[in-house]
VODOLUM-944598 format. One line per 2 residues: number of its first residue (from 1); their letters; for each residue x, y, z of C-alpha. Coordinates in nm, 3 decimals, padded with zeros to 5 digits. Layout:
NUM> a> X Y Z  ...
***
This chain:
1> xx> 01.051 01.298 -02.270  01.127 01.624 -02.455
3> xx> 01.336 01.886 -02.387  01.108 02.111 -02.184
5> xx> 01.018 01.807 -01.967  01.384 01.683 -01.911
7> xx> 01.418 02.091 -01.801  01.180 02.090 -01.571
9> xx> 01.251 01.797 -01.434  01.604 01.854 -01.357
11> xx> 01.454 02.174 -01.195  01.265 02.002 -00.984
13> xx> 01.476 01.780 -00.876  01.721 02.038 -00.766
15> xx> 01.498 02.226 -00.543  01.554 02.208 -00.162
17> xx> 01.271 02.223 00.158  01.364 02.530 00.278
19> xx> 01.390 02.627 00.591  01.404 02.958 00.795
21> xx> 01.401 03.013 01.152  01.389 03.311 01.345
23> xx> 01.581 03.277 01.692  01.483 03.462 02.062
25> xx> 01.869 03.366 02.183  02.212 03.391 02.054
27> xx> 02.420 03.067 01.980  02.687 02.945 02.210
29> xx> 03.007 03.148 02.139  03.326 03.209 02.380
31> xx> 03.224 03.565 02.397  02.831 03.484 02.475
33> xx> 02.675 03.281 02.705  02.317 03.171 02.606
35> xx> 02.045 02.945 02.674  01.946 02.619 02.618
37> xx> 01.686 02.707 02.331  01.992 02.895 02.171
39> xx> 02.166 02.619 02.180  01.877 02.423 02.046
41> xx> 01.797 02.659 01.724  02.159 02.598 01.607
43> xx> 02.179 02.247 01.695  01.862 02.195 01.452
45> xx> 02.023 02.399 01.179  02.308 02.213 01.209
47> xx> 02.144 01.869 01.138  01.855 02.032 00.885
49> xx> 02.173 02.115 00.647  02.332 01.765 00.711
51> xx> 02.022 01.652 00.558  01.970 01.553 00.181
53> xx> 01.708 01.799 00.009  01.702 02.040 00.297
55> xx> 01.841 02.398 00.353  01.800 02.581 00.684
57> xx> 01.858 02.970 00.716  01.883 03.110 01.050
59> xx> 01.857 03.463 01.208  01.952 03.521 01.604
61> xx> 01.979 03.837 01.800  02.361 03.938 01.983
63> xx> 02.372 04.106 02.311  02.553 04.397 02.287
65> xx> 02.697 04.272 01.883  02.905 04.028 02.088
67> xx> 02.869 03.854 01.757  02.878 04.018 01.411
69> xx> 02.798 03.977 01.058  03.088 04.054 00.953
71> xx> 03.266 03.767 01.106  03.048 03.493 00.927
73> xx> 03.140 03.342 00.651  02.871 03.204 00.550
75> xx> 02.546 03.263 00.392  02.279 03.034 00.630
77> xx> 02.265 03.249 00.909  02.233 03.641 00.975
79> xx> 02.256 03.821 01.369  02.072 04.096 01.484
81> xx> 02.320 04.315 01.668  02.186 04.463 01.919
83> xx> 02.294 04.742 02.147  02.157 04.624 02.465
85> xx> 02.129 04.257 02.626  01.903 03.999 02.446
87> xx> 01.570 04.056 02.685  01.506 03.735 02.907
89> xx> 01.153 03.573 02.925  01.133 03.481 03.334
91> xx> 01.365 03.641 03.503  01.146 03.849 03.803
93> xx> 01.434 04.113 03.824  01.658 04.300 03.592
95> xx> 01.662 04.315 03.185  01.386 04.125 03.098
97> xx> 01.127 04.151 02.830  00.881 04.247 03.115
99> xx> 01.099 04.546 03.257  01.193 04.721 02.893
101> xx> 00.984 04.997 02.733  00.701 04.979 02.479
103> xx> 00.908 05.177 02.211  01.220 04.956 02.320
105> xx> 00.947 04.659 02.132  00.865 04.840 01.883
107> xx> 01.194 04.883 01.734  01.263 04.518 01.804
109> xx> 01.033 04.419 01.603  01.023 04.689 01.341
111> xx> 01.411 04.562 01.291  01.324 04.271 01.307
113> xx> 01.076 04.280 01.043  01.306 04.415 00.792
115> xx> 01.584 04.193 00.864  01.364 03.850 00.815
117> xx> 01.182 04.030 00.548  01.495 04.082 00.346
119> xx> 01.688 03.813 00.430  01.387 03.550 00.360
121> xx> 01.393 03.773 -00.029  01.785 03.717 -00.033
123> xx> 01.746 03.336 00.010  01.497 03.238 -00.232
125> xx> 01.665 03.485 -00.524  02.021 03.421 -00.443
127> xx> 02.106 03.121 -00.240  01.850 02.910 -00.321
129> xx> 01.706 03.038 -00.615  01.418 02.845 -00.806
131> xx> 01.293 02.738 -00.442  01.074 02.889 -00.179
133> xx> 01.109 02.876 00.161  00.885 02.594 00.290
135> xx> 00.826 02.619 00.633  00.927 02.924 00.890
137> xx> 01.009 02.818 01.270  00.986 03.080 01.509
139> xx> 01.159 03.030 01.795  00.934 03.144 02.119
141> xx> 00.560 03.166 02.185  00.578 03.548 02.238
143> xx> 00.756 03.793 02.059  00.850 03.628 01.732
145> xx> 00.503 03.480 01.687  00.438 03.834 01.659
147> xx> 00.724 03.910 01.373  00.647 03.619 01.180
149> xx> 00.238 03.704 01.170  00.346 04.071 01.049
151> xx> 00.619 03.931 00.802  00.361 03.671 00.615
153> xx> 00.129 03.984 00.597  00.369 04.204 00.414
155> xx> 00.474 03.952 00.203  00.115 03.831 00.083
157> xx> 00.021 04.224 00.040  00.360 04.190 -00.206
159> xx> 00.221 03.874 -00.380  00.503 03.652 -00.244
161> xx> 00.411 03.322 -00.109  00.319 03.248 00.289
163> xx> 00.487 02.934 00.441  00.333 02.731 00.684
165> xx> 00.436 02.887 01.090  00.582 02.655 01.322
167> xx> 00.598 02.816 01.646  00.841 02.644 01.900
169> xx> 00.712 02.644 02.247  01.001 02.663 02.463
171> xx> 00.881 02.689 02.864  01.044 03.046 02.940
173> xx> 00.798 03.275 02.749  00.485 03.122 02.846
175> xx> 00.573 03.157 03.202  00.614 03.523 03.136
177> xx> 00.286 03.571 02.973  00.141 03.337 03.307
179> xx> 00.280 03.607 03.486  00.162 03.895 03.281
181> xx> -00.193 03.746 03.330  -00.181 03.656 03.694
183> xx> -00.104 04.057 03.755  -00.373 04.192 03.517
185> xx> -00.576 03.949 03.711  -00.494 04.087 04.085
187> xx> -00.509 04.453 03.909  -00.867 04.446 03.833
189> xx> -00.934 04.282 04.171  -00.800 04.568 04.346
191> xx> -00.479 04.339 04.513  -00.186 04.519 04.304
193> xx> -00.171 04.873 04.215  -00.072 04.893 03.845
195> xx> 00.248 05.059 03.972  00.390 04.750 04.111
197> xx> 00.386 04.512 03.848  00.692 04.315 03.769
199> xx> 00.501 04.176 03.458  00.386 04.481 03.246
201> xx> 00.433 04.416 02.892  00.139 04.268 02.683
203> xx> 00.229 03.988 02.425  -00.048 03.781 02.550
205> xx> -00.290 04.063 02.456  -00.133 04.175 02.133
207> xx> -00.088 03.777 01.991  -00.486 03.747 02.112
209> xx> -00.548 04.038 01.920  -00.325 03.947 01.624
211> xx> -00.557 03.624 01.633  -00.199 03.420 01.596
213> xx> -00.307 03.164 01.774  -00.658 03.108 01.636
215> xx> -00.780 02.897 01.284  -00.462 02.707 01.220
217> xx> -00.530 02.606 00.850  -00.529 02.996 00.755
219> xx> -00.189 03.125 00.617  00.003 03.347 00.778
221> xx> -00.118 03.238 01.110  00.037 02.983 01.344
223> xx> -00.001 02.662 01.186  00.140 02.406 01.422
225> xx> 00.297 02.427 01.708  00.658 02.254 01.881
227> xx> 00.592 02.143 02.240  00.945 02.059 02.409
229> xx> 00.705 01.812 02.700  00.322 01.692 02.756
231> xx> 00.304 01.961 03.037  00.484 02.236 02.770
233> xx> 00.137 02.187 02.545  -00.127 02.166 02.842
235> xx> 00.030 02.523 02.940  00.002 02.649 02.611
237> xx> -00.365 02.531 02.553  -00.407 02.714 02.867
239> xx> -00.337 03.043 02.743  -00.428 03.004 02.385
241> xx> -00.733 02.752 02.419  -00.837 02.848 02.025
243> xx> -00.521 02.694 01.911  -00.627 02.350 01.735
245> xx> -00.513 02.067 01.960  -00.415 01.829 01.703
247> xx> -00.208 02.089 01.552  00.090 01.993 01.827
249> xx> 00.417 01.766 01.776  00.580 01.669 02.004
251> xx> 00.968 01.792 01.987  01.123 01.675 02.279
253> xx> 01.516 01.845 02.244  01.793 01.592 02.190
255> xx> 02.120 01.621 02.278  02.433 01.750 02.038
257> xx> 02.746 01.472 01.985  02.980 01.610 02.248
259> xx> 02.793 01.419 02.510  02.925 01.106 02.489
261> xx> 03.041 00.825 02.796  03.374 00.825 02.874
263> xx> 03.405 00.558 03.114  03.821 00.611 03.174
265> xx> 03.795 00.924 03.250  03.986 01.078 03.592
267> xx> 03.828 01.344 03.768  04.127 01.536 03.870
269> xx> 04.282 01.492 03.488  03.969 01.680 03.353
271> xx> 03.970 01.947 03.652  04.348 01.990 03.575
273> xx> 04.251 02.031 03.210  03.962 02.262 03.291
275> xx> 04.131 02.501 03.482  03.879 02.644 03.708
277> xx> 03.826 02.908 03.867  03.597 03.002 04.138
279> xx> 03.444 03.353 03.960  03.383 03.554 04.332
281> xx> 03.198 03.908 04.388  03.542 04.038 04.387
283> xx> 03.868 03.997 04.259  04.010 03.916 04.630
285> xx> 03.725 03.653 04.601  03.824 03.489 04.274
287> xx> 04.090 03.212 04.273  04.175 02.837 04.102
289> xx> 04.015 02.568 04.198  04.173 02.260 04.354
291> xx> 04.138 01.923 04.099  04.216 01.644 04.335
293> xx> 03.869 01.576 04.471  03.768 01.267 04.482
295> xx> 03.385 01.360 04.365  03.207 01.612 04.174
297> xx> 02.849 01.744 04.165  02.731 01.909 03.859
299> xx> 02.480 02.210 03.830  02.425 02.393 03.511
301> xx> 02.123 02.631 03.434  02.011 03.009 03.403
303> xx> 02.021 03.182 03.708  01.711 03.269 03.774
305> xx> 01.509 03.154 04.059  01.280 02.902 03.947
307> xx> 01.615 02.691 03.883  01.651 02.664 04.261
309> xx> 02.038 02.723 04.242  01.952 02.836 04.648
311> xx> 01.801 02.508 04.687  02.144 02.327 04.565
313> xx> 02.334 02.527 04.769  02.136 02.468 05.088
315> xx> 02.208 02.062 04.996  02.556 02.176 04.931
317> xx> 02.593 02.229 05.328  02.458 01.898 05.407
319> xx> 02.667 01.695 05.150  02.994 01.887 05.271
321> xx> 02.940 01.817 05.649  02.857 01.429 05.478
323> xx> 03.202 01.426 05.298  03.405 01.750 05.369
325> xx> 03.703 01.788 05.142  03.686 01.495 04.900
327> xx> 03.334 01.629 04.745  03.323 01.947 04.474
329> xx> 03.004 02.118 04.371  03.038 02.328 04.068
331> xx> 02.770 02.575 04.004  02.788 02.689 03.581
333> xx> 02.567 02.917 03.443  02.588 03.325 03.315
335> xx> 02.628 03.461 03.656  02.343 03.745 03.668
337> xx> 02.459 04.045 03.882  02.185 04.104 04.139
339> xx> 02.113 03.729 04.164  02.431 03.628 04.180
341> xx> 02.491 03.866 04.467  02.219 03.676 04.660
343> xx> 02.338 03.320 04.575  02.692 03.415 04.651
345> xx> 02.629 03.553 05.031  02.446 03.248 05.090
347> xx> 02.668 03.033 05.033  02.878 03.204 05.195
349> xx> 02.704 03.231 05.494  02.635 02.857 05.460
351> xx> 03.017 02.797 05.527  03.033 02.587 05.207
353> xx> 03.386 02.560 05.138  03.393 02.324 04.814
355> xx> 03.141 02.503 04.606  03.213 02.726 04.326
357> xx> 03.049 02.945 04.080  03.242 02.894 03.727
359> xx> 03.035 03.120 03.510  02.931 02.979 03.114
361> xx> 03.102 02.692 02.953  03.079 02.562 02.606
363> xx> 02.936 02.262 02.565  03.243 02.065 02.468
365> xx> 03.366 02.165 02.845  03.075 02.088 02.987
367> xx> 03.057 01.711 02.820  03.363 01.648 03.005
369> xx> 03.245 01.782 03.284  02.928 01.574 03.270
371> xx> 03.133 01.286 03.220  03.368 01.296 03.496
373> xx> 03.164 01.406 03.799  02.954 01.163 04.044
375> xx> 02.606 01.323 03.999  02.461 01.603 03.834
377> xx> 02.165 01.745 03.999  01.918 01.995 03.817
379> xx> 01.608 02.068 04.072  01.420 02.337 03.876
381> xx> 01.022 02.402 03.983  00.857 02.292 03.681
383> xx> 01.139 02.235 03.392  00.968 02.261 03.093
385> xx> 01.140 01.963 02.946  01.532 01.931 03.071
387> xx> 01.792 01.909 02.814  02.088 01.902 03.101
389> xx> 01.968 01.561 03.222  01.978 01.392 02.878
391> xx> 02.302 01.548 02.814  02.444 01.404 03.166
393> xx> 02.286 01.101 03.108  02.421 01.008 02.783
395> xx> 02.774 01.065 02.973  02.674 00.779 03.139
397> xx> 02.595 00.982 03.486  02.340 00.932 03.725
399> xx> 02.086 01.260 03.768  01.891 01.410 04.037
401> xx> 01.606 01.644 03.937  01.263 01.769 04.098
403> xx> 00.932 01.603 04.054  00.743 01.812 03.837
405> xx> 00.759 01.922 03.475  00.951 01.716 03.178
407> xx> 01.193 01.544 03.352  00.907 01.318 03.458
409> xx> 00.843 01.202 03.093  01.170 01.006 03.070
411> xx> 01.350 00.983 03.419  01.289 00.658 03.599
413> xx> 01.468 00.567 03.961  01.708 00.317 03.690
415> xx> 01.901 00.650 03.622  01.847 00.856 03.890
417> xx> 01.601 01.020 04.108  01.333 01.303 04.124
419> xx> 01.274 01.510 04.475  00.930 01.548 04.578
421> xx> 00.796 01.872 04.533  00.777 02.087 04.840
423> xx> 00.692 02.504 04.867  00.920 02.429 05.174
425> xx> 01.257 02.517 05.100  01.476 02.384 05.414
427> xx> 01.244 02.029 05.345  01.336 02.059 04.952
429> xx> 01.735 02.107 05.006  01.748 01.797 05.281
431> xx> 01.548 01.565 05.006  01.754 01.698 04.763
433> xx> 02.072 01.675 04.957  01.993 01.330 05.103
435> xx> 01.932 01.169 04.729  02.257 01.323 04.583
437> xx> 02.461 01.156 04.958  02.270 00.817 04.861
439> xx> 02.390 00.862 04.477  02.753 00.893 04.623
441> xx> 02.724 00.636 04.857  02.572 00.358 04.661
443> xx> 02.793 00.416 04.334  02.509 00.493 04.126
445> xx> 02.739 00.613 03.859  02.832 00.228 03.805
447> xx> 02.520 00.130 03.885  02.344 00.274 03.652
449> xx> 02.613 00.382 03.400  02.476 00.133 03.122
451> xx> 02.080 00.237 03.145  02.166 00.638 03.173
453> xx> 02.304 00.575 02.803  02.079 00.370 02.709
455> xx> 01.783 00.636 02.789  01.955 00.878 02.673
457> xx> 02.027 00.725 02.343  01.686 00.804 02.197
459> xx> 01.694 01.181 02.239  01.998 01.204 02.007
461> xx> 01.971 01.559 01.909  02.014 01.431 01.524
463> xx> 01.752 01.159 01.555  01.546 01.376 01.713
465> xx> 01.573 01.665 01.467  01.535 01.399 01.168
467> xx> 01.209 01.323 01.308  01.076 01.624 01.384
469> xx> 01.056 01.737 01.034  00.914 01.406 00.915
471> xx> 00.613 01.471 01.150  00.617 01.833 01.052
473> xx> 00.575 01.720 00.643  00.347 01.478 00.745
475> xx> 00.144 01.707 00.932  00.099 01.985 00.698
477> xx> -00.010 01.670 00.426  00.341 01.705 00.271
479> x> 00.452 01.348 00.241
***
């Protein structure tokens, strides 16, 4: 082999699969709450750069610069400070992407444009120079599908190369653009004056007219697609029925290394360690929280309403009058103003006395959490996969969930138990409130301590992530 070979060779050698994803949410921090895709994205960066051969660059926006540039040090990952909240996808009330103004979206993703632009530029001339970036996730059906279609198209027009598009179907945004389409639907009939919509923005429109979602082999569109469930890609077909259907991978989430069993763990020792307190509409209302119950019940999740946080709290009533005193119920989430108003007077006027709203926790807290309380129950309508089960199961605890959606790809009555659907909401919270009384009852955390791991196991959020770009390679005819 000459010279020039042995050169090029080395070269070769030496270059990474790059990777670049664009991000709707921030990441976990103490001074931002986020949500589950946020956690998610940086989960998969995490394990991409663990990887041999493989460098992952991330951007994510900051609510009000909660979290700034210039406290990285490093070079993989770049924030969008914004000054205003991150936008939410389904929330019916308040700061969401259907409730903020057209030129509000416009700079979003003119900013946005420039940032990914630049950054992807930065990457392949500085950090990773000699390499190209090799595949670009975007994070989101809606909004960065958009910036990623308009970024390939500026840089072919520069003579720069197009990577394939990965777009990451996470539940929340295509339930928005269900929504959106639902009330252009009872506008033309006549049933909803244009006035009153709660859903008025128009990504479905402008990625139909963008033709993102159409001829998958053609650069610079969408060229596969990450569905987090079975249900996650019917709903997607749904609204996109162009998009090629063997263009999808399945990508359930898995779950980060924090959850782990800890079968000697006290309740009261990880309450006293936690430090708790009960976060009330007022400061009258706020106070610690007492850590020698005898069992715990687990809720974490947005709050938003298709969540059913009322739904837990109506059980809440029944399992107190069941075992008074003894029994906890811990409600963790970012505590949204207007809804939290509403889910704080009823439970007040409930009468529950042992359930609290905590606000966020990191997920280190919440492993511990997981792992010390009797049952965790999750009973969202339709949950486009459920990430908080897994994590609670591989603590080795017992989960109670909702028929419908993800959870009924992996949950079997061995680890727990799913509610039957019901539009009924006083029938929903006594099913729901009788299966988490039978889970306390019957021990199921022993019971079924063993299996809940052992279900678990498979959706280990570095196994999963391993695999996902193996499929993704294969896929795209790269290996």
């Amino acid at each position: 082999m000459n010279e020039d070979s042995k050169t090029k060779s080395k070269n070769e050698s030496s270059k990474k699969y790059v990777i670049f994803q664009l991000g709707s949410y921030p990441w976990q921090s103490p001074e931002e709450a986020t949500s589950g895709s946020g956690i998610l994205h940086e989960a998969q960066h995490e394990v991409f750069n663990t990887m041999d051969g493989v460098a992952s660059y991330s951007i994510f926006p900051s609510g009000f610069a909660r979290q700034k540039n210039k406290d990285l040090s490093r070079n993989d990952v770049r924030i969008y400070e914004m000054d205003s909240e991150v936008p939410e996808y389904s929330h019916p009330d308040g700061h969401r992407w259907g409730g903020v103004s057209d030129e509000y979206v416009e700079k979003f993703i003119s900013d946005h444009e420039k940032l990914v632009y630049d950054y992807m530029l930065e990457i392949e001339n500085t950090f990773e120079a000699g390499s190209e970036i090799q595949l670009f996730i975007a994070h989101h059906t809606c909004i960065n599908s958009i910036i990623a279609k308009k970024v390939m198209e500026k840089r072919a027009a520069n003579g720069l190369s197009v990577p394939p598009i990965v777009i990451f179907l996470h539940g929340t945004a295509m339930i928005m653009m269900e929504n959106e389409l639902r009330e252009t639907a009872l506008v033309k009939s006549g049933e909803l004056e244009s006035s009153d919509r709660k859903w008025p923005s128009s990504f479905h429109k402008q990625l139909t007219e963008l033709k993102v979602f159409e001829d998958c082999d053609k650069p610079g569109n969408a060229n596969l697609a990450y569905a987090i469930s079975e249900e996650n890609m019917d709903v997607f077909s749904d609204l996109f029925p162009l998009f090629d259907k063997e263009k999808f991978i399945l990508a359930n989430p898995g779950f980060n290394n924090c959850f782990i069993p800890r079968p000697q763990i006290k309740l009261e020792d990880v309450l006293k360690e936690a430090k708790l307190k009960h976060i009330g509409l007022t400061k009258e209302k706020t106070f610690d929280i007492r850590t020698d119950y005898k069992h715990m019940i687990v809720f974490v999740g947005q709050f938003v309403g298709w969540k059913r946080i009322d739904a837990v709290l109506r059980a809440a009533s029944i399992w107190e009058a069941e075992f008074g005193d003894e029994l906890l119920t811990l409600i963790i989430g970012k505590q949204k103003e207007e809804y939290n108003i509403e889910l704080q007077n009823l439970n007040e006027s409930l009468g529950n006395k042992n359930t609290f709203f905590v606000g966020p926790l990191m997920q280190p807290e919440l492993a511990k959490l997981f792992a010390a309380a009797s049952v965790c129950t999750f009973p969202s309508k339709a949950e486009p996969f459920g990430m908080v089960l897994i994590e609670a199961m591989a603590c080795g605890v017992p989960v109670v969930g909702a028929n419908s959606g993800g959870p009924r790809d992996f949950m079997t009555n061995d680890v727990g138990y799913l509610v039957p659907e019901s539009d009924d909401k006083q029938v929903f919270s006594k099913n729901l409130a009788e299966a988490v009384i039978k889970a306390i009852k019957e021990d199921w955390k022993t019971k079924m301590y063993e299996e809940c791991i052992e279900v678990a196991a498979p959706f280990s959020n570095t196994l999963k992530t391993k695999k996902l770009l193996s499929d993704t390679q294969k896929l795209l005819g790269l290996s």
